[in-house]
Every structure is written in C-alpha cells, then in structure tokens.
C-alpha distance (Angstrom), angle and dihedral (degrees) to the residues before:
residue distance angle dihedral
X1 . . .
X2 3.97 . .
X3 3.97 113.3 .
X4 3.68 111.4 -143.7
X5 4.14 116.8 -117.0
X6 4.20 88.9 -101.8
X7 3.77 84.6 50.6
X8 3.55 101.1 42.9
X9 4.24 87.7 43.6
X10 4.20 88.5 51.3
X11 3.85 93.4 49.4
X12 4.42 88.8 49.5
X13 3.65 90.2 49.2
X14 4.06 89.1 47.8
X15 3.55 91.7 51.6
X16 3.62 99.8 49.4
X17 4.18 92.5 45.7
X18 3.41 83.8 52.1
X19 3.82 95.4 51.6
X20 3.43 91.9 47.3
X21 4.13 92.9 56.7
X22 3.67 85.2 49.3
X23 3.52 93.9 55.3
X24 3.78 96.6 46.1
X25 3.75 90.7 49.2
X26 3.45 93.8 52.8
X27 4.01 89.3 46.1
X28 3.91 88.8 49.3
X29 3.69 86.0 54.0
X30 3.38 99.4 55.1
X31 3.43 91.5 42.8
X32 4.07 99.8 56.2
X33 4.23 84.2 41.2
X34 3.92 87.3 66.1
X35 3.84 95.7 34.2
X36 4.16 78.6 59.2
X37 3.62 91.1 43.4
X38 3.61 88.3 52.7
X39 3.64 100.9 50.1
X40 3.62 90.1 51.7
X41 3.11 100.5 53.4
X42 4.12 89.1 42.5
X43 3.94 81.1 59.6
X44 3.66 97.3 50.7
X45 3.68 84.9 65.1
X46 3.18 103.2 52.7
X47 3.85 102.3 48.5
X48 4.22 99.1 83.8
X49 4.04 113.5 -123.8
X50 3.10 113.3 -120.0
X51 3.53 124.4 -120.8
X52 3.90 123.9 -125.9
C-alpha cells in the first residue's frame, strides 16, 4: 500500500522524535547510575574503618 508524501513525511518525523526520547532516556539513565555510584562511594567515606 503506497503512503502519500504528507504520510510518508509524518511517519520520518515520528521516528526521529521518537529516537531522540530514546536517546535521552538512555542518557538520563546513565546519568542517575553514576549519581548512585557517586553517593556510594561518598558514603563509604564517611563511615570510619575500624581498626583491628
């Protein structure tokens, strides 16, 4: 079935949007994992070692 050129243009400008969210998402991601990294390893030192 043959799209017509408004068709065809909608469905390219769909597909990049949507790209584009799934590339920010996956950048947000990354971004909170090393915030998390970040604060665990702030934590780690701040708890004292104990001494044997």
């Amino acid at each position: 079935m043959h799209q017509s050129r408004k068709e065809q243009g909608l469905e390219r400008t769909s597909r990049r949007l949507l790209n584009a969210d799934r590339q920010e998402a996956i950048m947000l991601a990354r971004e909170e994992s090393n915030i998390e990294a970040g604060g665990e390893l702030g934590r780690a030192a701040a708890i004292p070692r104990k001494t044997p």
